[in-house]
C-alpha positions as CSV (number, residue, x, y, z in Angstrom):
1,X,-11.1,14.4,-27.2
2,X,-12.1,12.8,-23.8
3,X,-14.1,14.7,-21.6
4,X,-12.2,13.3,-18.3
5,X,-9.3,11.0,-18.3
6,X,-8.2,8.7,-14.6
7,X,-5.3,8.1,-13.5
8,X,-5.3,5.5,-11.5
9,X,-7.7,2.0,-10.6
10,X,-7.6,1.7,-6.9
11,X,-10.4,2.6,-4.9
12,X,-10.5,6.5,-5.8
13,X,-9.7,5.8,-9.5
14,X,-13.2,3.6,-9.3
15,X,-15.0,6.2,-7.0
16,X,-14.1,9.0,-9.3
17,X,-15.0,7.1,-12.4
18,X,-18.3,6.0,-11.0
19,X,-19.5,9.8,-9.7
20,X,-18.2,10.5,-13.6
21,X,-19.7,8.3,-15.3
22,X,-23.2,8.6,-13.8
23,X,-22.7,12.0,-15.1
24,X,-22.3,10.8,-18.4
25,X,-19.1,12.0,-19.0
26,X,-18.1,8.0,-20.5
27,X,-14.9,8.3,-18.2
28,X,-11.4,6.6,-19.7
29,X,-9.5,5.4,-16.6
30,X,-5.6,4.4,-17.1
31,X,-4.9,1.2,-15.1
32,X,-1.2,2.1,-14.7
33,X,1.5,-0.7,-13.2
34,X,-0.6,-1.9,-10.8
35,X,-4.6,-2.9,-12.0
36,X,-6.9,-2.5,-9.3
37,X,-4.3,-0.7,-6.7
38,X,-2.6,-2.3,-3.7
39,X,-5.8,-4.0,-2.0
40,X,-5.6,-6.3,-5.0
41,X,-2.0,-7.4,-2.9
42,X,-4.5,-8.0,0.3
43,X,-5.9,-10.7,1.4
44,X,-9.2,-10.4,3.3
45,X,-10.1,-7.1,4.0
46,X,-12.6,-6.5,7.0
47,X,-12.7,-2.5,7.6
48,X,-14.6,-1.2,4.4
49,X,-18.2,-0.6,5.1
50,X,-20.9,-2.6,3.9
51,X,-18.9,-6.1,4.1
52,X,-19.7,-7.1,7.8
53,X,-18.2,-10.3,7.0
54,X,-15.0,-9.2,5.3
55,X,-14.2,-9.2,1.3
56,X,-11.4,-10.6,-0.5
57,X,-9.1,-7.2,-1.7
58,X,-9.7,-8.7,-5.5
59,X,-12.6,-9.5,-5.4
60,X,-13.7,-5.9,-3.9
61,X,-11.5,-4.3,-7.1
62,X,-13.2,-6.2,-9.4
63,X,-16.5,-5.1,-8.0
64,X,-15.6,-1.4,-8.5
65,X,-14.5,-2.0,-11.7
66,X,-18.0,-3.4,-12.8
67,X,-19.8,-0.7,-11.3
68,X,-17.5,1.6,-12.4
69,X,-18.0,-0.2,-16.5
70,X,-21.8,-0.3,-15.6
71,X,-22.3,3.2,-16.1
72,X,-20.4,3.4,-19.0
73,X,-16.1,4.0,-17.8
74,X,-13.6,2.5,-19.9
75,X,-10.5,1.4,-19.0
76,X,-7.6,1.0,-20.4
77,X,-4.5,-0.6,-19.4
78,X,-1.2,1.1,-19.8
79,X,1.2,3.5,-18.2
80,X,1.0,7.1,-18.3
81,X,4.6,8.7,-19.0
82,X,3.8,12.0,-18.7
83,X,1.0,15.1,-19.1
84,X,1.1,18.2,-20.3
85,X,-1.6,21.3,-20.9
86,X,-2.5,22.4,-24.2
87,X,-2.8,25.7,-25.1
88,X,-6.5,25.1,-25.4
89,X,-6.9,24.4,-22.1
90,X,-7.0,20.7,-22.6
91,X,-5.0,18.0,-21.8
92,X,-2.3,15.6,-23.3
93,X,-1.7,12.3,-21.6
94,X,0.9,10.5,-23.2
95,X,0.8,6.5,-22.9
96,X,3.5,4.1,-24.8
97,X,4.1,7.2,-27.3
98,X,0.1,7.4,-28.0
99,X,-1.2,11.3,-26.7
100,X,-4.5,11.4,-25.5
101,X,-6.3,14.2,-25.7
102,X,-8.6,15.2,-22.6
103,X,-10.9,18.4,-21.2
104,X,-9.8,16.7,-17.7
105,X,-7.6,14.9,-16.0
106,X,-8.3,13.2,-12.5
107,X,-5.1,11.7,-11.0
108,X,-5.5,9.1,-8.6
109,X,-2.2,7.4,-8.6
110,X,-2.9,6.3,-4.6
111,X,0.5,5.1,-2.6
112,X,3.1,2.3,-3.1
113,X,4.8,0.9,0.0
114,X,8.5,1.0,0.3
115,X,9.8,-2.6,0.4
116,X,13.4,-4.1,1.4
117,X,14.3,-5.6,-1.8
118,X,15.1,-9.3,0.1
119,X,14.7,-12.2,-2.2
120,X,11.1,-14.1,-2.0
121,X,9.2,-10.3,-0.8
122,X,6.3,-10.6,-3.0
123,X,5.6,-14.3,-2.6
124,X,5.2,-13.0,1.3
125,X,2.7,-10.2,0.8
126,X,-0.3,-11.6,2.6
127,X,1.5,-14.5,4.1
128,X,3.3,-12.5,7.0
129,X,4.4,-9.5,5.9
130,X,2.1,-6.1,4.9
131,X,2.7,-2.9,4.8
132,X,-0.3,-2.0,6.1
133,X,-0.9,-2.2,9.9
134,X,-4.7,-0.9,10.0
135,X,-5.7,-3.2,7.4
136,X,-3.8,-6.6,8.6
137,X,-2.9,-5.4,12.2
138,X,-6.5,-8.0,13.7
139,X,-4.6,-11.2,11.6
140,X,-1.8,-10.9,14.0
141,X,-3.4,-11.1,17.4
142,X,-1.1,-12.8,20.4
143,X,2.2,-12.9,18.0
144,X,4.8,-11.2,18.0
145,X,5.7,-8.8,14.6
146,X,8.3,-6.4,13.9
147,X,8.2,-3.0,12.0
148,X,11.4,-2.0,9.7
149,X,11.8,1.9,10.2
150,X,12.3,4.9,12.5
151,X,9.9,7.8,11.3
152,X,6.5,8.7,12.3
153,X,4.8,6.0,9.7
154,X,6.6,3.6,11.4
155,X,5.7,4.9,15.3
156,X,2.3,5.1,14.0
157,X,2.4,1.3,13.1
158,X,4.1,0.7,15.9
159,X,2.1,2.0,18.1
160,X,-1.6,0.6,16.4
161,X,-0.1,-3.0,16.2
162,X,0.5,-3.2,20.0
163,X,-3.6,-3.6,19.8
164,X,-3.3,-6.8,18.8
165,X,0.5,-8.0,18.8
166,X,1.8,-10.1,21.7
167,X,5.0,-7.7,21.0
168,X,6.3,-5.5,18.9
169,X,9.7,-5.4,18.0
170,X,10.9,-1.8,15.9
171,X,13.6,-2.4,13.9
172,X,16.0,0.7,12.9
173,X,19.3,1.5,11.4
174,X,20.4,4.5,13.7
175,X,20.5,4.3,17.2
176,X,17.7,6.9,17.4
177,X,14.3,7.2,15.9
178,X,13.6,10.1,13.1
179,X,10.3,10.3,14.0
180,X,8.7,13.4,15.5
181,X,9.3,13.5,19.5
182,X,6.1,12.9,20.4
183,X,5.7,10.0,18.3
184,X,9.0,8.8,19.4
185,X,8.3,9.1,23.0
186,X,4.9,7.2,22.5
187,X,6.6,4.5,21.2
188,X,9.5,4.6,23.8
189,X,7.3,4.9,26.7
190,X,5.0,1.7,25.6
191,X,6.0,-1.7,27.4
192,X,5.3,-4.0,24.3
193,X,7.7,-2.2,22.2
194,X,10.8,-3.1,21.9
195,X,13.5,-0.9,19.8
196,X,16.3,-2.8,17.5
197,X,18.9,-0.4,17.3
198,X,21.1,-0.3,14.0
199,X,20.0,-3.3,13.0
200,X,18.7,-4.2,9.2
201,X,17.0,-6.8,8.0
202,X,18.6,-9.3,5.3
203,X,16.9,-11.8,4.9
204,X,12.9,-13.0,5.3
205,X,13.0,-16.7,7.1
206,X,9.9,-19.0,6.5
207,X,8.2,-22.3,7.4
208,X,7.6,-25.6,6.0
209,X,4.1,-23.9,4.8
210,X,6.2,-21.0,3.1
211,X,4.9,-18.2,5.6
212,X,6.8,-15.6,7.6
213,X,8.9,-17.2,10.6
214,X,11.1,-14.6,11.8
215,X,13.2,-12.1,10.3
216,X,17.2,-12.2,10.4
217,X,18.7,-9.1,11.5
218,X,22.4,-7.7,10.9
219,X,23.6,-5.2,13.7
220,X,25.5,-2.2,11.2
221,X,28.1,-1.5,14.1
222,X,29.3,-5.2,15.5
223,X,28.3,-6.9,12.2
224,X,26.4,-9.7,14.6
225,X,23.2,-11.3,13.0
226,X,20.3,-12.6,14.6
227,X,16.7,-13.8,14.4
């Protein structure tokens, strides 16, 4: 029986299981699809506190994870498949057909971003394309991005990468945004954004150096590309 299981080994997986361990409850966290979370996808990472000179994203992860070990976690790396209570009160955490039993379960599963699917997407995380404008927004200063989507996440981003962005193009499928009207009016209302209107991306265009060029874009109602 474990006395606290973790779901999870991004940043509040490894904060949990550090604040557990020091309380010497010898912690078991469950690295699930993706070890170390989606800042291990990141490339230098310059708004955590205590790096004034920026980290690399893996480098930070493995960092928690050796604090985290220090005080005595364990990790383990699998996939949970589902959980269920126990008439005890406990826990079972079931992993590749193995249950684990538990007093506790933390579950800090953390977010995915919602990619396109286009041939050659994860050899461009970190060389052009993110899905993350707070943390990559500074490495695009004076250049000109675009952001694929109409709801408030995508206003949001919008809105925060006209900070640094020469321009900011907003690339949609309808011919108005979902997004709530405030946010929607922020983002129609501010002169370095620039709405695509059903339009999709297909396809991810590089350079010689294999890094994001452009993006070509299909309008749904004409069927006319561009870049």
């Amino acid at each position: 029986m474990e006395n606290v299981i973790i779901i999870g080994t991004g940043c509040a997986g490894y904060t949990a299981a550090i604040y557990t361990a020091r309380a010497n409850l010898t912690p078991l966290l469950i690295s699930g699809t993706q070890p170390g979370g989606q800042l291990t996808t990141t490339t230098e990472v310059e708004n955590f506190p205590g790096f004034p000179e920026g980290i690399m994203g893996p480098d930070m992860m493995m960092a928690m994870q050796k604090q985290a070990e220090k005080f005595g976690a364990r990790i383990q790396y699998a996939t949970v498949e589902s959980i269920s209570r126990q008439d005890e009160g406990s826990f079972s955490v079931n992993i590749g057909g193995e249950a684990l039993q538990s007093k506790t379960v933390i579950i800090a599963t953390g977010a995915a971003p919602r990619h396109l699917g286009l041939p050659n997407e994860k050899e461009l995380i970190g060389r052009g394309l993110t899905s993350c404008a707070t943390c990559d927004g500074a490495f695009y200063r004076d250049v000109p991005v675009a952001v694929i989507g109409g709801g408030d996440s995508a206003c949001e981003e919008a809105g925060f990468l006209t900070r640094f962005a020469s321009k900011v193009y907003l690339v949609h499928r309808r011919d108005e945004l979902r997004a709530s009207k405030i946010m929607a009016d922020r983002v129609l209302e501010n002169p370095k954004i620039e709405p695509v209107w059903n339009s999709g991306v297909t396809e991810y265009l590089t350079n010689e150096k294999g890094e994001m060029r452009a993006v070509k874009l299909k309008n749904l109602v004409d069927g006319t590309e561009r870049e």
